[in-house]
N, C-alpha and C positions, 0 to 999 in steps of 0.2 A: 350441650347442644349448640351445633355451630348456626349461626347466622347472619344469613345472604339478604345484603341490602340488593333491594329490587331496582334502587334507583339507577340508569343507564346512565355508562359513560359519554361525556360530550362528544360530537365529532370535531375531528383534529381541525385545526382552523389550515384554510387554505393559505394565511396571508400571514407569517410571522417576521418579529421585527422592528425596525423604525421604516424600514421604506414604504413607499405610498403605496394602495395595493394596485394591483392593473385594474387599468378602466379609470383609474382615476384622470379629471379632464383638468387643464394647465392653462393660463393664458385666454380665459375669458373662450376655451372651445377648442384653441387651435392645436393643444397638443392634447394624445389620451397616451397614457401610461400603458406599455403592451405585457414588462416584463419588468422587474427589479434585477439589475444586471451586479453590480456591488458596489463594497465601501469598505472607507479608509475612515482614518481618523477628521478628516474635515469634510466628506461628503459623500454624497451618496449617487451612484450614477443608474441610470434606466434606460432603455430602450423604449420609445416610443413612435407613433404616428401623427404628422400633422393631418391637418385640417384637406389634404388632398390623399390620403393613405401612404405618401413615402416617408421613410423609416430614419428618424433621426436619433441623435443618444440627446439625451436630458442632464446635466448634473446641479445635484441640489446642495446649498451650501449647510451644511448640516456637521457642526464639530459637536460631535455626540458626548464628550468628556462634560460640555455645559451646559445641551439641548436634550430634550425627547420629546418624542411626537404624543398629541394628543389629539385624534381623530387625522384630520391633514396637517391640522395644526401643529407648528413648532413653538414648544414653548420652553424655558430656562428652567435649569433644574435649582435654579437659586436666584433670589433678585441680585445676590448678588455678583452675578456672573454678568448682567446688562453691559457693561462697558464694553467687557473682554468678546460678547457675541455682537454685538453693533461693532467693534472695531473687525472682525472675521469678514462678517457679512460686505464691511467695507472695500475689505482687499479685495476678497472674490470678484466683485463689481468690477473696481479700479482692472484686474485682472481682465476681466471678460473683455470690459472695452479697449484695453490695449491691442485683445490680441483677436477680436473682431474689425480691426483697422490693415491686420495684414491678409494680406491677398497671394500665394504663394502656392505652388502645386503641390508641395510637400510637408505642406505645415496643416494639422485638421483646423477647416475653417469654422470660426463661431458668429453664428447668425442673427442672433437675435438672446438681449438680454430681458429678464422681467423679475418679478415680484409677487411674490402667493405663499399663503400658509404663514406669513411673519419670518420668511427669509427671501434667498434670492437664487435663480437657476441664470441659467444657461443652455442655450439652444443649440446644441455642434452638429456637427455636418457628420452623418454614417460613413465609416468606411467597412469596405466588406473585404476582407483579408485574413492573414495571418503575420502574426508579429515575429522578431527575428529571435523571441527563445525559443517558441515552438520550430521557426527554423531548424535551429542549434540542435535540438532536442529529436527531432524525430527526421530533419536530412544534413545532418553535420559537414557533408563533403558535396553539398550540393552549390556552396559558395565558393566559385573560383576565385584564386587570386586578382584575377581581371577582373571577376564583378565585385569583387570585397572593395577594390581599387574604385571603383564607377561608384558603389555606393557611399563609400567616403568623402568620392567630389561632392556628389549630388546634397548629400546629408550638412557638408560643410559650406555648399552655395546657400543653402536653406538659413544655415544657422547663422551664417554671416547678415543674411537680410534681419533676419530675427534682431541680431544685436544692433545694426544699425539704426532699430526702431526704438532702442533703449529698452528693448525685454531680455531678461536672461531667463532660459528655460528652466533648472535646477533641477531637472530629474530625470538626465537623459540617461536611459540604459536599452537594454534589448527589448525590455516588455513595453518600450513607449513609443517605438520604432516598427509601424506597421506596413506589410508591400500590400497593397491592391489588389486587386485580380489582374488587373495591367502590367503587377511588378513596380509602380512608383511606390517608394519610401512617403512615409508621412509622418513625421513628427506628433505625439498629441501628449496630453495630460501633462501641460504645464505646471510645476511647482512653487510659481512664486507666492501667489497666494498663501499657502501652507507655510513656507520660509516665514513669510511675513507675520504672518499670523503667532506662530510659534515665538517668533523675537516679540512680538510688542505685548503679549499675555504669558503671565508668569504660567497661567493653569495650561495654555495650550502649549507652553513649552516643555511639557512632559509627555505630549504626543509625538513619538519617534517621526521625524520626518527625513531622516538621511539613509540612504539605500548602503550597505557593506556591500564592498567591490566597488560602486562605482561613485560614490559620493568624496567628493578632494577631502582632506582635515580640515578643511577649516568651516568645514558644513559641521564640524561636530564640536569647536570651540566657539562658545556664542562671546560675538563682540569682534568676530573676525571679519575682515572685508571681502565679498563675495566679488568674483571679476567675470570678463568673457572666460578667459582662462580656467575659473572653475566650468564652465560646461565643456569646455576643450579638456578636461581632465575624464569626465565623465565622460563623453563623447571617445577618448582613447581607452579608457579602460573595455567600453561595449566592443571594440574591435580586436580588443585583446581575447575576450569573451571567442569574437567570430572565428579569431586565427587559432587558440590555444584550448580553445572548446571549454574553457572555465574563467571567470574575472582574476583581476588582480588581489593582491591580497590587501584586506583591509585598511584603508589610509589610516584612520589613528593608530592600527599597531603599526604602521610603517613609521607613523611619528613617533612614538615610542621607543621603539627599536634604535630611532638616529638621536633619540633623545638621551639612553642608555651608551650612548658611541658604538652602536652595534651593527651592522651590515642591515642594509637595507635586504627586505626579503623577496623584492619585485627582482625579477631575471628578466634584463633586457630583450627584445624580441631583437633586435637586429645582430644580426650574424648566425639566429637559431632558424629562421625558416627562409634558407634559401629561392624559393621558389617563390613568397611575395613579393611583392614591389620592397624595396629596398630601402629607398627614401620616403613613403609611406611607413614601413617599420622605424625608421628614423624619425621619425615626427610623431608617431604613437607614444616612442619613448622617452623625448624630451618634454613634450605633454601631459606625463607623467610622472615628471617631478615634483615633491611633496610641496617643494613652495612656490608661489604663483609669481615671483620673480624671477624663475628659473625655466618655466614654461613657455611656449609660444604663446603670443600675445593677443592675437585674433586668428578667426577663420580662415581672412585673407592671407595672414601669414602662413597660415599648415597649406593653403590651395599653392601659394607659392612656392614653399617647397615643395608638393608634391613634382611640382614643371620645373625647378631646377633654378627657378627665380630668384630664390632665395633657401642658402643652405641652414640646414639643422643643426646643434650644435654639437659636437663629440659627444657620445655617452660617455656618461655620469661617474666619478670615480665609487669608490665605495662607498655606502651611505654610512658606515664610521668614520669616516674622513671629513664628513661633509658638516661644518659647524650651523649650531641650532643658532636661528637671525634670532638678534635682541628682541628681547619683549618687555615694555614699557609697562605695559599692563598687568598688575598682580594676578586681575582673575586669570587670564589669558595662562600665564605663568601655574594658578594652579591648578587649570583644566590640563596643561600639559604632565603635570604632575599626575593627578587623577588618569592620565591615562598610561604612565608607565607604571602606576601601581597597578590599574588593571591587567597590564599585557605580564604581569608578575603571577597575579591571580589565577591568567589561564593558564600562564605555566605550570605551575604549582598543581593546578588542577588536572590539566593532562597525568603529571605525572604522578599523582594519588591516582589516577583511576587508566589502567595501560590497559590497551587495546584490547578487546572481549575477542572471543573464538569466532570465528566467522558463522557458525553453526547459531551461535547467541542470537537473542531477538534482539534486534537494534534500536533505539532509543528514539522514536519518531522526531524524523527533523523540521523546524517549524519552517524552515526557508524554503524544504520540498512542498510540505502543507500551500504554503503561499502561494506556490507557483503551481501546483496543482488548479487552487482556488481560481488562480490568474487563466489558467488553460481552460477552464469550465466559463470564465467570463465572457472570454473571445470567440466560445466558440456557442454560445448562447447568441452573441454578436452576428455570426455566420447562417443564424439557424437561418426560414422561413418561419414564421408564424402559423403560416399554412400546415407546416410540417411538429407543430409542436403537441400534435398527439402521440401514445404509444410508443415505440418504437418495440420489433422486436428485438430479442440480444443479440450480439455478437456471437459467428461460430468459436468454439471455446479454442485457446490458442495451442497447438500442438505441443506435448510434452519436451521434443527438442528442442523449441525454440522459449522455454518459459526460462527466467533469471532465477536462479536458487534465492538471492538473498530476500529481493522483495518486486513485486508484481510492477510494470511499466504504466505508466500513465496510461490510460486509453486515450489512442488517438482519436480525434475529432474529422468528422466527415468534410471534405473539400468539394466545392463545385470546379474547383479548377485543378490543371497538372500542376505540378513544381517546376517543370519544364517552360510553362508557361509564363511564370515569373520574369526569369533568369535568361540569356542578360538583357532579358527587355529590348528587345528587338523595335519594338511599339510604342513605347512609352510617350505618352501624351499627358496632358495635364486633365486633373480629376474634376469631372465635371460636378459644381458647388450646386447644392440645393438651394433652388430661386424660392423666395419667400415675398410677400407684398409687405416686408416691414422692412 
């Protein structure tokens, strides 16, 4: 005889996770939690309301490799991790107030630092937009060469203040680069913290912090010197992204490859797209030389050459030609190692395993998951709160227009044209959220 326990299953918890739930209240009142928006390896960010109802974002410093919450509480998943979370907590800080001192129309401003739970947030300024993947992604031909060109000044006058202030960004790519509803660029989601964090603890330097495609090499050999130039690397590669509608190829296997005396695998942009600016492509490309000797030096430098102030240097011979600069440093020397055994690895491995039937189920890709996840963020960002009950579905998509191999991202509702954006006819500077702090 079979027997049926009576006892009923729990209801599904509304709130799963480490983030705080909504409602929860910040800063002695002033902020309340509306929405958990997401998280990286070092923190966690939220949409929230101040103490007047307008809608700022929240990020909590939370490297979850050595924390978990308990109730709001953050606490160590080891005392002996104390060090390694007081030195995170620290960065963050140091971080916030650096980049609460700049004042700039393109850069997300940070308002107010604080203290709760046994870490530290930060108060940043909403913006209401779309970022330049979902750009890419759903109007690929909607950036002219003219406005690809206007956004380059604008993004590179930005980054030049940025470094004048002694901040390097470290993690500039398409998804950190958000336009307005205005159309103005905004810079956010600084990385220095994270960098920082990951060098000075052994355990948080096993938290991936460098982006494939737009991170320079030497964001992936620890012990190397970061410069303006590596965000001018990154910075060229997102535009490579905008012209070529995909990044460049991996900087450690590009170091590998010239490590091997192999050809570099990056194909210069200039002379392939006649129709952008010219010496723009020219300044992408020297930008994107693997060593930061070989690169443009500052932002002022890429503005000058764009106006002819200052010329770019010939591209690049072959990257087998191009001798590997001494390295003093054994580690340095066997992380370079480390990574021509890698770029062996996925050789080897491509070719044990050749290209399945197109008909095959495909192998889910964690970089599309990502940016899936990234597109559910932003557009969480754009909601109304008003509007975050129900929604009916979508009319289901016509059989001509559906992809064989695998189903399109859904797109995200706009309150604005794309038209509206582009080229910014308007563009004024973003009015900052006034705070009494």
């Amino acid at each position: 005889m079979t027997h049926q326990s009576k006892i009923q299953a729990p209801a599904a918890s509304q709130h799963v996770g480490d983030g705080l739930p909504p409602g929860t209240t910040l800063c002695n009142g002033q902020y309340t939690v509306d929405k958990y928006l997401n998280a990286g390896g070092f923190g966690i960010t939220y949409l929230a309301r101040d103490s007047l109802g307008r809608r700022v974002v929240i990020k909590e410093c939370f490297p979850n490799a050595i924390c978990c919450r308990a109730g709001e509480a953050v606490r160590l998943r080891s005392q002996t991790f104390d060090v390694d979370f007081s030195r995170a907590v620290e960065l963050f800080q140091k971080e916030a107030r650096a980049l609460a001192h700049l004042q700039h129309p393109n850069i997300v401003g940070v308002h107010q630092i604080f203290e709760a739970n046994g870490t530290a947030y930060m108060a940043l300024d909403f913006v209401e937009g779309t970022d330049l993947f979902d750009m890419i992604d759903y109007s690929p031909n909607a950036l002219t060469p003219e406005a690809i060109r206007e956004l380059a000044v604008i993004l590179l006058q930005a980054l030049s203040y940025v470094h004048r202030n002694g901040i390097l960004h470290r993690d500039i790519s398409p998804d950190n680069i958000l336009l307005d509803t205005m159309g103005t660029p905004v810079l956010i989601d600084f990385g220095a913290a994270r960098q920082g964090a990951s060098q000075a603890s052994r355990v948080l330097s096993r938290v991936h912090t460098v982006k494939d495609g737009y991170s320079p090499q030497e964001f992936y050999i620890a012990g190397s010197a970061q410069s303006r130039s590596s965000d001018l690397y990154a910075l060229a590669a997102t535009f490579v992204h905008l012209i070529e509608g995909h990044p460049p190829p991996n900087s450690s296997l590009r170091l590998a490859a010239v490590a091997e005396q192999k050809p570099d695998p990056y194909r210069p942009l200039l002379g392939r797209f006649p129709a952008q600016d010219q010496r723009l492509l020219a300044a992408i490309d020297q930008c994107l030389n693997l060593f930061a000797k070989d690169r443009l030096q500052s932002a002022d430098a890429w503005l000058d050459a764009l106006s002819g102030r200052q010329s770019t240097a010939a591209v690049a011979p072959p990257a087998a030609a191009i001798p590997l600069p001494s390295q003093d440093d054994p580690e340095i020397e066997s992380k370079i190692a480390e990574l021509v055994a890698s770029n062996h690895q996925a050789i080897e491995a491509d070719s044990a395993h050749p290209t399945a039937p197109a008909a095959q189920t495909q192998t889910p890709d964690p970089e599309a998951e990502k940016r899936a996840a990234e597109r559910a963020y932003w557009a969480i960002l754009n909601e109304d709160p008003a509007d975050w009950a129900p929604q009916t579905a979508p009319d289901p998509i016509p059989a001509s227009a559906q992809i064989e191999t695998s189903a399109p991202p859904a797109r995200r509702q706009r309150r604005f044209s794309l038209s509206a954006l582009l080229p910014w006819p308007s563009r004024s500077a973003r009015d900052g959220i006034q705070t009494n702090v």
